[in-house]
C-alpha positions in Angstrom: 100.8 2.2 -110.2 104.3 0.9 -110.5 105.9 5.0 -109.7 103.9 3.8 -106.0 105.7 0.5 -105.5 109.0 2.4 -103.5 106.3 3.9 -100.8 104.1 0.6 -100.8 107.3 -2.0 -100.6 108.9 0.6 -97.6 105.6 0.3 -96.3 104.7 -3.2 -96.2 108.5 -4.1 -94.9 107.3 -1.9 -91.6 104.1 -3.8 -91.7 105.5 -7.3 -91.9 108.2 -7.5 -90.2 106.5 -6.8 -86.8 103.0 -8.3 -87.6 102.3 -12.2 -87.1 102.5 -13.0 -90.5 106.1 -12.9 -92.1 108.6 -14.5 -89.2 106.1 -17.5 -88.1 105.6 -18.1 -91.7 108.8 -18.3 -92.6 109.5 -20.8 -89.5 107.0 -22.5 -90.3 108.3 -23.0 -93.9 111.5 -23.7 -93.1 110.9 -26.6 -90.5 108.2 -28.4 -92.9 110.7 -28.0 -96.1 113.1 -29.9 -93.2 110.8 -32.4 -92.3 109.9 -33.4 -96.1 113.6 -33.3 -97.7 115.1 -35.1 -94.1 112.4 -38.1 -94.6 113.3 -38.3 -98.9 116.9 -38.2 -98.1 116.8 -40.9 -95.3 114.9 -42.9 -98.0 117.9 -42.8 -100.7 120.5 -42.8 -97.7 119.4 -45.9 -95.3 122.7 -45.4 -93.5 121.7 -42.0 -91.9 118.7 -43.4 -90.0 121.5 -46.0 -88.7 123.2 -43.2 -86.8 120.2 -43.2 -84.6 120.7 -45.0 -81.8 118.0 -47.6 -80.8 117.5 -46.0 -77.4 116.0 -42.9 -78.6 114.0 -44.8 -81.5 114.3 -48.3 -80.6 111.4 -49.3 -83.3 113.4 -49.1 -86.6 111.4 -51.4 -88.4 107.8 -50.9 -87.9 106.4 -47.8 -90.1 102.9 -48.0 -87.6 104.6 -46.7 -84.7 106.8 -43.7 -86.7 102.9 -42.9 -88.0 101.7 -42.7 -84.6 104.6 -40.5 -83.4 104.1 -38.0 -85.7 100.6 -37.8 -85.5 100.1 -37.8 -82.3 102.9 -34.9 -82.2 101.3 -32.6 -84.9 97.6 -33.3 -83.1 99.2 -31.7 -79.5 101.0 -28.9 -81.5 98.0 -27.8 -82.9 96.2 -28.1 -79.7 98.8 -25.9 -78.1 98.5 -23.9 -80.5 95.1 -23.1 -79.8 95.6 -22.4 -76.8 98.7 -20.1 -77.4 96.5 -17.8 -79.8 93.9 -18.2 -76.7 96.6 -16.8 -74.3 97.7 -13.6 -76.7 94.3 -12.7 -77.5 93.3 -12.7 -73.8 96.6 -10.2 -74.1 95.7 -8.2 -76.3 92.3 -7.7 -74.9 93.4 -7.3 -71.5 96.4 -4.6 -72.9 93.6 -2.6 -75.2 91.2 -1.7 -72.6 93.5 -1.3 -69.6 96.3 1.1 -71.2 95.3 1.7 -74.9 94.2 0.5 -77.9 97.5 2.4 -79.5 99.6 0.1 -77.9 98.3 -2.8 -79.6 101.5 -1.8 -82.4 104.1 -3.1 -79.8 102.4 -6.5 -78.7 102.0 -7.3 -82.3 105.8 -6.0 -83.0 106.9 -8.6 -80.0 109.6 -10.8 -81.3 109.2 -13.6 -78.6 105.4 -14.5 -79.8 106.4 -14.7 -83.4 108.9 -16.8 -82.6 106.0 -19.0 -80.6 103.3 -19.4 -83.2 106.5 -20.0 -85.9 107.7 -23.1 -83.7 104.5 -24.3 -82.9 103.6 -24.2 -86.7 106.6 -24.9 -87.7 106.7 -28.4 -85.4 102.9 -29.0 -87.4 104.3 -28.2 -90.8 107.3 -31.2 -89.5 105.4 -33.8 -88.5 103.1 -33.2 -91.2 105.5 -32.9 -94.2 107.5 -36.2 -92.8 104.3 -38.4 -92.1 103.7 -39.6 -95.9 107.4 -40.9 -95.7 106.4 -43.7 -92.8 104.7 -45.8 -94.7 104.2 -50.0 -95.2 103.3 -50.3 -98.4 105.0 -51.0 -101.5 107.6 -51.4 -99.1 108.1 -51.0 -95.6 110.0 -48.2 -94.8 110.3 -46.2 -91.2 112.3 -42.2 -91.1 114.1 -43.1 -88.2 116.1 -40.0 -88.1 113.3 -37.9 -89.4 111.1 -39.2 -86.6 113.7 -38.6 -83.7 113.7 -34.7 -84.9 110.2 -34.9 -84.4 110.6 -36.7 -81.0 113.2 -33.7 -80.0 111.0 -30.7 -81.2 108.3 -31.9 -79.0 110.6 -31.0 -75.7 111.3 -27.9 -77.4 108.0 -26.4 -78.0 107.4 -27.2 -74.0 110.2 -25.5 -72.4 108.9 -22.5 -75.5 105.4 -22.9 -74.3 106.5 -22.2 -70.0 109.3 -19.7 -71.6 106.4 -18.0 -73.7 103.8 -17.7 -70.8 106.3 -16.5 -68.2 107.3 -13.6 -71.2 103.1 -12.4 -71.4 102.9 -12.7 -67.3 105.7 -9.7 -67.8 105.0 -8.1 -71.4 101.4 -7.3 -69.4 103.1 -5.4 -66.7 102.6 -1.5 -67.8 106.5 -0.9 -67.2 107.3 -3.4 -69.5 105.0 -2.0 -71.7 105.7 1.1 -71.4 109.5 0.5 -71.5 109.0 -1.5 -74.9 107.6 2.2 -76.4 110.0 4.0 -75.2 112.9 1.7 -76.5 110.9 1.5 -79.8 110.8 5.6 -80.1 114.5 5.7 -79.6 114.4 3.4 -82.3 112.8 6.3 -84.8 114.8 8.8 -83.3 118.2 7.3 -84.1 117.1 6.4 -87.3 115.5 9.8 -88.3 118.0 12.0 -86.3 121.0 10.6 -86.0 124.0 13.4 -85.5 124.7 14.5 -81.9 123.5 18.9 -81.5 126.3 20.8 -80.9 127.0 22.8 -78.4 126.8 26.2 -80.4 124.0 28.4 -80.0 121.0 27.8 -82.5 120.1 29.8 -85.1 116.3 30.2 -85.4 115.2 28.5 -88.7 113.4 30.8 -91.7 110.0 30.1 -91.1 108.9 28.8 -94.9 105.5 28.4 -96.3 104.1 28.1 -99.5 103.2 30.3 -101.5 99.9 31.2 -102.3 99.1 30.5 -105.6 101.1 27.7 -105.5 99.6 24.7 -107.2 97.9 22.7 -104.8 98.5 18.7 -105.1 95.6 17.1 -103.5 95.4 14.2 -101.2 93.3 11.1 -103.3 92.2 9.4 -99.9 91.6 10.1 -96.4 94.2 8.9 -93.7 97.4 9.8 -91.8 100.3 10.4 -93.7 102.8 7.8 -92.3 106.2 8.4 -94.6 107.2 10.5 -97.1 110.0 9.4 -99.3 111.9 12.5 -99.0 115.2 10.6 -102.0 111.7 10.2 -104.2 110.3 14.0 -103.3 113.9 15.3 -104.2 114.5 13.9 -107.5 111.3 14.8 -108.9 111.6 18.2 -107.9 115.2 18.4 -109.8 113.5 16.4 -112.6 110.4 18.6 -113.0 112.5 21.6 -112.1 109.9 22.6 -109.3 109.8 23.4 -105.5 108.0 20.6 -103.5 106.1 22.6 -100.2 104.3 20.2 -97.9 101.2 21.2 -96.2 101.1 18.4 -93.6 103.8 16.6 -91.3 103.6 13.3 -90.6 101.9 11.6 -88.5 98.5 14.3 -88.9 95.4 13.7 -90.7 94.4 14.6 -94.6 91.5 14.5 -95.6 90.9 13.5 -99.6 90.9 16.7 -101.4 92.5 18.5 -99.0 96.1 20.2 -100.2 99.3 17.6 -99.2 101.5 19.5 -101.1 102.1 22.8 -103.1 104.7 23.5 -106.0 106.1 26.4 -108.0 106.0 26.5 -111.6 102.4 24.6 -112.4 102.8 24.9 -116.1 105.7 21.7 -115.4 103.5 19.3 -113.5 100.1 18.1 -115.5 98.4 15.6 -114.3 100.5 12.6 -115.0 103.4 14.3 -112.8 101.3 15.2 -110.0 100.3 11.9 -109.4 103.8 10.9 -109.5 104.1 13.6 -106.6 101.3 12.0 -104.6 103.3 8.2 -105.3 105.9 9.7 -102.5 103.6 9.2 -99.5 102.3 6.9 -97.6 99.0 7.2 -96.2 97.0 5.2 -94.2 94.4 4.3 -91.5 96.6 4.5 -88.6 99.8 5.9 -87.4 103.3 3.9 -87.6 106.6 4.7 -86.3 108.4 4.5 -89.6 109.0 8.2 -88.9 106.4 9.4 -86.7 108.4 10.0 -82.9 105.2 11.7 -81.9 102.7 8.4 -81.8 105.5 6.8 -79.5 105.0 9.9 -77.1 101.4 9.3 -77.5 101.1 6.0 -76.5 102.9 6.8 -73.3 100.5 9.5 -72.9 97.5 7.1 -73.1 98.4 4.7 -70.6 99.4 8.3 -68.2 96.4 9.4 -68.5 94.1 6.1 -68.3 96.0 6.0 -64.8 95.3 9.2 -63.5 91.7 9.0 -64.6 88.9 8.6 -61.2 88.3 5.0 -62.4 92.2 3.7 -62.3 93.5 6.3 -59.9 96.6 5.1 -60.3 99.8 7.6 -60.2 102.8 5.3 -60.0 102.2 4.3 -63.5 101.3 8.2 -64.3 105.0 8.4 -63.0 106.7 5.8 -64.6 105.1 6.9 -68.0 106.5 10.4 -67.1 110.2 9.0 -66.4 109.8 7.1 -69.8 109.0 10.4 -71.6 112.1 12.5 -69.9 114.5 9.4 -71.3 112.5 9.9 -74.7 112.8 13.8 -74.8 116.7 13.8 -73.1 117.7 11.8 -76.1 115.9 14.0 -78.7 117.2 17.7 -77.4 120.9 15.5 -77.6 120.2 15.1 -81.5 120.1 17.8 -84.5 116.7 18.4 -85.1 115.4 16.6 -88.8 116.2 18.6 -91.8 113.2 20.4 -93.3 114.8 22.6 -96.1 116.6 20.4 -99.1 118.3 22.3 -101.9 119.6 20.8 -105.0 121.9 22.8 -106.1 123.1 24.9 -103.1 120.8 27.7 -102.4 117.7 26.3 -104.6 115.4 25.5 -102.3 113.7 22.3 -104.0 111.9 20.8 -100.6 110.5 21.9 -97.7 109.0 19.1 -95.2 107.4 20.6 -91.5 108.6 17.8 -89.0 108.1 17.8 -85.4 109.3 20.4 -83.4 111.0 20.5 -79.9 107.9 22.8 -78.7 105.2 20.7 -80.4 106.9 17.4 -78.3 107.2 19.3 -75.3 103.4 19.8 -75.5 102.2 16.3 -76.5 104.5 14.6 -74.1 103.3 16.8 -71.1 101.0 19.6 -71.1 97.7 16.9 -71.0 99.6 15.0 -68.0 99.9 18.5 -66.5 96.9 19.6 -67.0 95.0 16.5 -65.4 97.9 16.1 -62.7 97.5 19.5 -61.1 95.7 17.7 -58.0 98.1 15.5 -57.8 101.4 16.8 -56.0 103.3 13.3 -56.7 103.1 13.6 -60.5 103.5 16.7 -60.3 106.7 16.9 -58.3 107.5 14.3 -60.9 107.4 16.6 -64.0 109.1 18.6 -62.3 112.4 16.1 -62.0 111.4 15.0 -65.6 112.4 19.0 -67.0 115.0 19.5 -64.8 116.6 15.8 -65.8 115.8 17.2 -69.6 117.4 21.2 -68.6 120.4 19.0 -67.3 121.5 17.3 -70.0 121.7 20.4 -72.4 123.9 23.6 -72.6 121.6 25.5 -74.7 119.9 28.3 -73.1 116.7 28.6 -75.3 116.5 25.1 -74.5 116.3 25.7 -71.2 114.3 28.2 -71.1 111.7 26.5 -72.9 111.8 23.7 -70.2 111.5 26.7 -67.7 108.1 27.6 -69.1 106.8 24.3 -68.8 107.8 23.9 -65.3 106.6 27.5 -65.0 103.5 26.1 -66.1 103.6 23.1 -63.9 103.4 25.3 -61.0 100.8 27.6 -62.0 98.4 24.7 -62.9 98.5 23.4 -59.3 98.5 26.4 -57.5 94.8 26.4 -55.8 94.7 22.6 -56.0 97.1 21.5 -53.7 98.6 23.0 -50.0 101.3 25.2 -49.6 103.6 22.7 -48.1 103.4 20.9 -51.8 103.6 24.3 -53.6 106.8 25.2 -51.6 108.2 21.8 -53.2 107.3 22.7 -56.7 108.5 26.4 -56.3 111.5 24.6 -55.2 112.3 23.0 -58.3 111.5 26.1 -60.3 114.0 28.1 -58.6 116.7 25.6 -58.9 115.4 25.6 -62.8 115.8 29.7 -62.8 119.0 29.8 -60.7 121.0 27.3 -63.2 119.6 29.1 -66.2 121.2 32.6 -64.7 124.2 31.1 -64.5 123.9 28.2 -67.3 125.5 25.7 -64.2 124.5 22.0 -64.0 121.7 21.4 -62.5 121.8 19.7 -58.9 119.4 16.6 -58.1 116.3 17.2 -56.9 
């Protein structure tokens, strides 16, 4: 159990820090641990609750009316609060069945309506923490300044409550939304690929697999593998002396009892060391972008496709959704691709890990959206800009021509679907695609 905790701590981190749990919480702790130690220290220290000045709290010396303040404040808050969870379910709802239920991840993620439900609950945990302070008996005794913060946090969660539901009248709006992915993708991408590619000419990668009769390490449950602690992966395989093969990338489905792994020499890993093996990943019900670029593309896909289908027929999203993906894929052919072979010492190969590859993005982040866009000579004309954008930010010419096929492909899919005026546009693009390949010139606007 405890060889699991890394994984499971790096895990519920992701999980937390964008769900509705951890930042309202906290808010909400903070304010009522204010509200209690305010009211006890304005009971040993009269003379703070004399720096209040009787206009704002004019009734320093009846306890009844500080009760009623409070009171009445935390019964609106919670009210409002209702009605605030009301408003983001409606949101979510409304998000789910319109673009996706994959985009769910990012309205939950959404700082501004943590930052809501903590202020609202965090006003509550206030007013409530503070009341037992007012009081008449033994002694009278009225939290003068306790009460005014009370008094000011009501104004607060009002302007938060127009400011909140002018922030869901935009966060609906599928650019935002789709914007909000995108930026989120980066995100991963700096994080898991962060050095610039050079300019040299790449060098095709040994294409490495495990062997055979390698000793298979077998998945214990079903899910998709969201992370693999590759510092974890790496010191066992020096410990244990072994090389570390994975089967599966991240972000695919395993099945339980299906091979995750394979490693040499399985005289060195019993039992007790292959479940140390298995400790290193995380896998779950769903996909997260801890290091999965690949569901960010997805998500955009969704809501692309939703939009192109007969019952939306909608392709301006189906285009902004396509510009989104050309930002994504410009800034990933500008980055070194992730290291997948990790030797320890030099030339010992002691972990190999299959990440995403520039053809398998290419694919996920436009072949559907071709294939369903090949009536449609606006999204079309659109991919085309979107690879050419891509081909004009690189000086690598396998790059290029991998972007060539695509467009190649483009064209081919809506040839017999669309007239020969549109076609003529499209074979436009591919030309000017072809011509600056030739000559490996920037590519001119189209």
């Amino acid at each position: 159990m405890f060889e699991r905790l890394p994984v499971l701590f790096q895990s519920a981190m992701y999980a937390l820090r964008g769900g509705f749990l951890i930042r309202p919480l906290a808010i909400a702790v903070v304010l009522g641990i204010a509200g209690a130690t305010l009211s006890s220290l304005e009971e040993t220290r009269p003379e703070i609750g004399a720096l209040v000045p009787n206009l704002l709290f004019p009734s320093h010396e009846d306890p009844g009316v500080a009760q009623v303040i409070l009171s009445s404040i935390a019964t609106s808050i919670m009210t409002v609060v209702s009605i605030v969870f009301a408003i983001l379910l409606m949101t979510l709802t409304l998000a789910s069945t319109q673009f996706s239920p994959r985009i769910l991840v990012s309205f939950v993620r959404d700082r501004t309506t943590q930052w809501t439900l903590g202020i609202f609950l965090g006003t509550f945990s206030y007013c409530i923490a503070s009341l037992p302070a007012a009081r008449a008996l033994p002694h009278a005794f009225v939290p003068v300044a306790t009460v005014t913060g009370a008094m000011l946090l009501a104004p607060i969660c009002v302007g938060w409550l127009i400011y909140f539901i002018n922030h869901i009248s935009q966060s609906i709006s599928v650019n935002h939304i789709v914007d909000r992915i995108a930026r989120e993708t980066e995100l991963v991408i700096d994080e898991f690929m962060p050095y610039p590619r050079g300019t040299f000419q790449l060098s095709a990668r040994p294409e490495v697999h495990a062997a055979p009769d390698g000793l298979p390490i077998l998945s214990k449950k079903s899910g998709y593998l969201r992370y693999v602690d590759i510092a974890r992966l790496m010191t066992l395989a020096q410990t244990y002396r072994i090389s570390v093969h994975l089967e599966r990338r991240v972000g695919q489905f395993v099945p339980a009892g299906v091979p995750l792994a394979r490693i040499s020499r399985a005289e060195r890993v019993p039992t007790d060391r292959a479940l140390h093996l298995i400790a290193a990943f995380d896998i779950g019900p769903t996909r997260t972008l801890q290091q999965d670029v690949e569901f960010g593309v997805i998500q955009i896909v969704d809501i692309a496709l939703r939009a192109m289908s007969p019952a939306v027929n909608d392709p301006s999203t189906a285009i902004s959704c396509v510009d989104q993906l050309s930002r994504i894929m410009i800034l990933w052919v500008s980055r070194m691709p992730p290291t997948s072979h990790y030797y320890a010492p030099p030339h010992v190969l002691r972990l190999y890990v299959p990440w995403m590859t520039l053809d398998g993005l290419l694919d996920t982040a436009f072949e559907q959206i071709r294939h369903y866009a090949a009536a449609d000579i606006a999204v079309s004309l659109r991919l085309m800009r979107a690879l050419n954008d891509i081909a004009g930010t690189t000086e690598h010419r396998d790059i290029r021509l991998k972007l060539l096929d695509r467009a190649r492909g483009v064209l081919t899919g809506c040839t017999g679907h669309l007239q020969k005026e549109d076609l003529a546009k499209l074979q436009k693009r591919v030309a000017l695609l072809e011509q600056a390949i030739d000559r490996m010139q920037p590519l001119a606007a189209v």
